[in-house]
C-alpha positions in Angstrom: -45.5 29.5 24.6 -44.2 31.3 27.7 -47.4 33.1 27.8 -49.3 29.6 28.0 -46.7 27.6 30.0 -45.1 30.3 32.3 -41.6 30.5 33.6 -39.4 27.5 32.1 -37.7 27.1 35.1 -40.7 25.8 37.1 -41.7 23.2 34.4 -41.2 19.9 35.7 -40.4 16.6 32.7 -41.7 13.5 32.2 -40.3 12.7 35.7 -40.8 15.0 37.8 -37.3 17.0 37.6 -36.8 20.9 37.4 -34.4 22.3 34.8 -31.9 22.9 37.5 -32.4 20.1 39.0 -31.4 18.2 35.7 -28.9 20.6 35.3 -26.9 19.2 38.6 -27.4 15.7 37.9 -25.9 16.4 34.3 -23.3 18.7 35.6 -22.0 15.2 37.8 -22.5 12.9 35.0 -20.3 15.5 32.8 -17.8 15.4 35.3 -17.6 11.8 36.4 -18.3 9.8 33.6 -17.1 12.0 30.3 -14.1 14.4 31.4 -12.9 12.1 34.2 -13.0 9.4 31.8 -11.8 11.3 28.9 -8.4 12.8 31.4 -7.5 9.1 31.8 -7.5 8.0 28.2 -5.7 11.3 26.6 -3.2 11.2 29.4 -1.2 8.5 27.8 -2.8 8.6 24.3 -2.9 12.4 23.5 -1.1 15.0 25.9 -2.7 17.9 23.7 -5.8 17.3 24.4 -5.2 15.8 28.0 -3.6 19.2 28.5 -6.7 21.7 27.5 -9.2 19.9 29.2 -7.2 19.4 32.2 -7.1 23.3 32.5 -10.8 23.6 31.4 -12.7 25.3 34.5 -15.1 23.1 35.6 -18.5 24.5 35.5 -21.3 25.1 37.9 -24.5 24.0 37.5 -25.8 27.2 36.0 -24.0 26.6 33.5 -25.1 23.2 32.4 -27.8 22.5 30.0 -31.1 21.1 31.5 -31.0 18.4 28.8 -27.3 17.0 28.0 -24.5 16.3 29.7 -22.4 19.6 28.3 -22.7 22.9 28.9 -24.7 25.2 27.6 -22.5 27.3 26.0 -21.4 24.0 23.7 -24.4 24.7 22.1 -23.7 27.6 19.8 -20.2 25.4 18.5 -22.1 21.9 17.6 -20.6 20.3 20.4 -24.1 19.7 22.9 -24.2 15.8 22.0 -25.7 13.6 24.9 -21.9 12.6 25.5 -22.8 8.9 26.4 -26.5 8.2 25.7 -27.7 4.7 25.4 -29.1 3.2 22.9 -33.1 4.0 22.3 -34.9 1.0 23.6 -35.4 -2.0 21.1 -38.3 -1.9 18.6 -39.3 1.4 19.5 -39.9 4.5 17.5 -36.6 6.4 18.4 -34.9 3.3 17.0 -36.5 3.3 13.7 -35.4 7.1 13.3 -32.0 6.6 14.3 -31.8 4.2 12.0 -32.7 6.2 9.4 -30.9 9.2 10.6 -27.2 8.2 12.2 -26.6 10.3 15.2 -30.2 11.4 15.5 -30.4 10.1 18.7 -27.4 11.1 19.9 -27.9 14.6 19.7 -28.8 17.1 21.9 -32.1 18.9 20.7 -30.7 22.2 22.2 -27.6 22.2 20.2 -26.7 24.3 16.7 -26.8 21.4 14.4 -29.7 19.4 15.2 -31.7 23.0 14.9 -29.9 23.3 11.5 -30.6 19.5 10.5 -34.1 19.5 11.8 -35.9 22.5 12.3 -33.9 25.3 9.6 -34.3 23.0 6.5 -31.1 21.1 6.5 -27.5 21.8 5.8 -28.6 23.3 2.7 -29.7 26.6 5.0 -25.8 27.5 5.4 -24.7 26.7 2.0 -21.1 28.2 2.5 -20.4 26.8 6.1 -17.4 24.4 5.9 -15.7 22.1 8.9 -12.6 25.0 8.3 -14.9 27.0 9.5 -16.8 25.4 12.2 -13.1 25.1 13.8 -12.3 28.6 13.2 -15.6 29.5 15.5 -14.5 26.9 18.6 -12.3 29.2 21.7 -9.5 28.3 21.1 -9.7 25.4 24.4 -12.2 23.7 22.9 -10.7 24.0 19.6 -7.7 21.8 20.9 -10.0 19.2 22.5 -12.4 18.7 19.8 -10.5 19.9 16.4 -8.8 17.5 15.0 -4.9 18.2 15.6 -3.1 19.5 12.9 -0.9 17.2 10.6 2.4 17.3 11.6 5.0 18.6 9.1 7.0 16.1 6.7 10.6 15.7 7.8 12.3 15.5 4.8 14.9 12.4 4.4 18.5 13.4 5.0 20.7 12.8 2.2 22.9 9.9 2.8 26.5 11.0 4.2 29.4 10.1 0.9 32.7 9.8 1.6 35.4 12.8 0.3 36.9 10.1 -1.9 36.8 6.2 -3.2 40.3 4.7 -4.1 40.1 1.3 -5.9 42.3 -1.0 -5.4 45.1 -1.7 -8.5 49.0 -1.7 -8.5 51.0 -0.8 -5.3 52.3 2.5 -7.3 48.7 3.6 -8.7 46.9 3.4 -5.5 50.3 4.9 -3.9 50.3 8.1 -6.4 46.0 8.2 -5.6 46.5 8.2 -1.9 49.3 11.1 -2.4 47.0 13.3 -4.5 44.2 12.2 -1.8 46.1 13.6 0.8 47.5 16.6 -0.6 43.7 17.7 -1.5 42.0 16.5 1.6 44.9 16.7 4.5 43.0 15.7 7.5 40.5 13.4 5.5 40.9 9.7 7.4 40.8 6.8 5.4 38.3 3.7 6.5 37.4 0.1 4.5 35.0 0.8 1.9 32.5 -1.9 -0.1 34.4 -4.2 -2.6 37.9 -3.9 -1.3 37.7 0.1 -1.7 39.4 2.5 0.7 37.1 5.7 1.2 38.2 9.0 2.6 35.8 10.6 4.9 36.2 13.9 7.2 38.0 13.5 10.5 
């Protein structure tokens, strides 16, 4: 092909744009109308993310892809999706296939997964490749923006604070004779209303 068509670079597209030329008109797109928009919404919705992509260099048009709005090097980590394509006009025949193929259209025909999906034979051609792994192969930056964030570990309940002692109430002289043998094994304990006319003994 590079034999019949010549240097890539010098191939215009349906309308009338160079690759680097499409490249700068998606590196602006990328940065005014997903990573701009994306800052605002994580910044009071998810500080984790808001942080990475906040110190995410931005990139220069070199390094854009000529065909989405990411960079090029999102390919190789299944991330190169048109990151807000519209809709494929009504009745025509990119509508019938995404219909039939959720997120067909949405993807970026440079990008890891739709070679996999459509041109290596399916997911079946990496029978062993899990989402564990396709996070363990992000940098770590993208990792935190596109990963999903890690569950956050259980607190586990407190136990519910008892009191040292429970004296019922009863007879002047049994409660006095509790309340001695209260104090002579818990000296500095002091002594609060407790449910059902009980006194409790709790730490000082």
């Amino acid at each position: 092909m590079r034999k019949q068509l010549g240097d890539p670079e010098q191939i215009i597209d349906r309308d009338g744009y160079l690759p680097a030329e499409r490249r700068e008109t998606n590196l602006r797109d990328h940065m005014n109308y997903w990573r701009h928009r994306m800052l605002r919404t994580w910044a009071g919705e998810d500080r984790r993310r808001f942080n990475a992509l906040f110190k995410m260099p931005m990139p220069g048009p070199a390094a854009m892809c000529s065909e989405c709005q990411a960079p090029s090097e999102w390919h190789g980590y299944d991330l190169s999706l048109r990151l807000f394509q519209q809709p494929p006009p009504p009745g025509s025949g990119a509508e019938t296939i995404g219909n039939l193929m959720p997120g067909w259209w949405d993807r970026c025909a440079a990008s890891t997964a739709y070679q996999i999906t459509h041109i290596w034979g399916g997911k079946g051609a990496l029978p062993d490749f899990d989402g564990e792994q396709w996070v363990a192969m992000l940098p770590p930056r993208l990792r935190t923006i596109f990963a999903p964030a890690p569950p956050k570990p259980k607190r586990k309940p407190q136990p519910k604070p008892r009191p040292l002692a429970v004296l019922e109430p009863g007879p002047i002289n049994d409660v006095m004779a509790r309340l001695a043998e209260a104090q002579a094994k818990y000296p500095t304990a002091q002594v609060r209303r407790g449910d059902g006319g009980n006194w409790e003994l709790w730490p000082s």
